[in-house]
N, C-alpha and C positions, 0 to 999 in steps of 0.2 A: 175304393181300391186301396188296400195293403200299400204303404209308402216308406220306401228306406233311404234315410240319410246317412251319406259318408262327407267327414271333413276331409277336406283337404291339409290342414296344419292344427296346431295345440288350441292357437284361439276360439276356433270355431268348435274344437272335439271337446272343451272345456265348457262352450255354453248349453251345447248340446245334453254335456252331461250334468250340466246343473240343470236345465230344464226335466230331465227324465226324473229326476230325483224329488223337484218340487210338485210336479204334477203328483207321484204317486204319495207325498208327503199329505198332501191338500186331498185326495182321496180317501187315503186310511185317517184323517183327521174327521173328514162327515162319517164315519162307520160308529156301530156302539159298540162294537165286543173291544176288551181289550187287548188282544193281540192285535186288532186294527192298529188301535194306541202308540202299541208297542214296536211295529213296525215304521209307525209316523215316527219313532222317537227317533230311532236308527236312521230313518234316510236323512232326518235333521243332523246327527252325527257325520254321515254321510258329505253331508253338504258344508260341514265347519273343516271335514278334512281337505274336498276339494278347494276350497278358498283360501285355506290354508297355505299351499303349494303356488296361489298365483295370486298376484297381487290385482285386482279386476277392478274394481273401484275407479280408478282415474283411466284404465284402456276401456271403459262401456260408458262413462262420461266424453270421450272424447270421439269415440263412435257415434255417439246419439247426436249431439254438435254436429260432427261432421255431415251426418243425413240428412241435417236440422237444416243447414246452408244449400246443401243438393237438394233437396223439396224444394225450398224457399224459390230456387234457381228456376225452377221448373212452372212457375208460377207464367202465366199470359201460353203457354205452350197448349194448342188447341186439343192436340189429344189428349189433353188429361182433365180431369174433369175436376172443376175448384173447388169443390165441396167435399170429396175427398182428398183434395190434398191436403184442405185447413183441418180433415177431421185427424191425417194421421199425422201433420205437425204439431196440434195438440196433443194428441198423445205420446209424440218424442217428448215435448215440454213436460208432462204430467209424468213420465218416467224417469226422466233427468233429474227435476226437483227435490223429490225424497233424496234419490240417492246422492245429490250435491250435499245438502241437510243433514245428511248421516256421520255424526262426529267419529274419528275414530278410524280402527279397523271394523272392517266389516264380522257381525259375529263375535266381538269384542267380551258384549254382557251376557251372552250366553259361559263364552271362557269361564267369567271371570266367577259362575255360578258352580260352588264346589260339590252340590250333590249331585247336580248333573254330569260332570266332569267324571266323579265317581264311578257314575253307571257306564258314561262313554269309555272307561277306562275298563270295565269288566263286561261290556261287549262284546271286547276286542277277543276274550277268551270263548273258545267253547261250549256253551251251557253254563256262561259267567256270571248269569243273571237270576238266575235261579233264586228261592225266596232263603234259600239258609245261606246266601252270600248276600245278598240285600234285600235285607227283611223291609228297608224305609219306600225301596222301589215295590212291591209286592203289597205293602197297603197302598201304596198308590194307584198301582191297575188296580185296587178291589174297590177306589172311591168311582163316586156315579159317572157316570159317562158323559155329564154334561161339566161337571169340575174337570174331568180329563180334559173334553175338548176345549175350555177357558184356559185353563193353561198350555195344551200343546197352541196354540193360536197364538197365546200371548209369545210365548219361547219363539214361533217361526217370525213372528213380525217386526222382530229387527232386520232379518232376510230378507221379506218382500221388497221392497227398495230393487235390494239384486235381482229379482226373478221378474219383475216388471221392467226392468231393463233388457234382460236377455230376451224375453218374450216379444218386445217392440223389433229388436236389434232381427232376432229369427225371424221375425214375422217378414221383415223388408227384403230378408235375404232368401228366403224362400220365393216370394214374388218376385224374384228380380230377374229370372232367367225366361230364355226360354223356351217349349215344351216338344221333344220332339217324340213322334212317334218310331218306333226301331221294332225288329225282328233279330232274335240271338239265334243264328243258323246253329242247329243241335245244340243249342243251350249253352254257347257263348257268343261273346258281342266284344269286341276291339273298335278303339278310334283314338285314332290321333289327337293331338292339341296342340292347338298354335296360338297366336296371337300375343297381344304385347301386355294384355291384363289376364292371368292366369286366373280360373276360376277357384272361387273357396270352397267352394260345396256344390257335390250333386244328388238328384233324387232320382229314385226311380221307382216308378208305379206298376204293380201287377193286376190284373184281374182276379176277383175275389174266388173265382172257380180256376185258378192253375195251381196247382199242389207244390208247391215251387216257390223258391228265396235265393235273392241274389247274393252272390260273394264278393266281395268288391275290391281289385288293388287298380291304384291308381295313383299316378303323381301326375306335376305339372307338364310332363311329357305325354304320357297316355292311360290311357282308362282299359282294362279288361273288365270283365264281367262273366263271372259262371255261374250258371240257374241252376239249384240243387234240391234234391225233396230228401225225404225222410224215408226211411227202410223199417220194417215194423222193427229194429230194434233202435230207432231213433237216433240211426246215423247217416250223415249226409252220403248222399249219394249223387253223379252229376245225372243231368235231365239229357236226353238224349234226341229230344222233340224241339221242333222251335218251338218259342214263346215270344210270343209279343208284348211289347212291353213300352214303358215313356219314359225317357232322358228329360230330364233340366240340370243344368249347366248352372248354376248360383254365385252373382259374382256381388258383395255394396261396393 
């Protein structure tokens, strides 16, 4: 089932979007052509500019900790089962580590790398990239595919640290709600929200046969929701059918 994430505030819309960006980074990285390459090189630009703008490093340290204690807590507690709880407190630990280890600002030695700098500097342009504005970028897509991928790998893996933190951090907050089934009478859906812990995130799941995508506004007050499909000239349109569909409520 087709699954859409909206945050609720900056923190969670910020890991959300480094996760999209690392996943498709680590995809175009296993490809051989090199426009694959060249697209991994971009979301890696991508991703020095979002970390740029927010200082993550000590708020997903202190996140992981925190869940580290709330697992912990949860230990002798009959319904949960202790084998996975030591497997996913393990894995807080094993993503904490690196990133406590990581001198510095995050992305630091990539900076401080001036022919990549270069090229992230003539990406920013139009068709910047081209081989008569950088001729040193241009034999580089033309070296083998398996030098590309040693060095794009090498370049993303001062990052990994971060994307094994958000990974762990999403994973818990994903699992954390829970899942309700709902009907958008003609293809919208209202509900209130209450309660003394505002949720940070919600999901919601279609069926892989409804032609149809949710739009989503919502604060800590209320949640709307319009189901929309596409018009053969690929403009949303609202859906005028119910659809069924599943809320989860995401709160760590």
């Amino acid at each position: 089932m087709p699954s859409y994430d909206y945050p609720f505030n900056e923190r969670i819309r910020t890991m959300l979007r480094l996760e999209d960006l690392f996943i498709k980074v680590l995809h175009n990285i296993e490809g051989e052509h090199e426009f694959n390459h060249h697209c991994a090189l971009l979301s890696i630009f991508q991703i020095l500019d979002v970390i740029e703008r927010a200082e993550l490093k000590v708020d997903l340290l202190q996140e992981l900790d925190r869940q580290k204690i709330v697992m912990n807590n949860l230990r002798g507690n009959p319904s949960i089962e202790e084998q996975v709880l030591n497997d996913l407190v393990n894995d807080i630990e094993s993503a904490a580590k690196p990133l406590r280890g990581t001198p510095g600002k995050l992305g630091q030695t990539l900076r401080d790398n001036e022919w990549l700098m270069s090229i992230k500097q003539r990406s920013a342009i139009p068709g910047g990239v081209c081989e008569f504005d950088l001729p040193s970028y241009h034999y580089w897509l033309g070296l083998s595919e398996t030098r590309r991928q040693t060095d794009l790998s090498f370049w993303l893996s001062p990052l990994m640290p971060l994307y094994d933190a958000i990974r762990i951090i999403l994973h818990i907050l994903r699992g954390s709600g829970a899942t309700t089934s709902l009907t958008a009478i003609h293809g919208a859906y209202q509900q209130m929200l209450g309660g003394a812990k505002p949720a940070q995130m919600l999901r919601v799941e279609i069926h892989d046969d409804l032609p149809c995508f949710p739009e989503v506004s919502a604060n800590k007050y209320a949640i709307n929701i319009r189901f929309n499909s596409l018009d053969n000239a690929q403009r949303p349109r609202p859906c005028d059918s119910d659809i069924n569909f599943s809320l989860t409520l995401c709160n760590l």
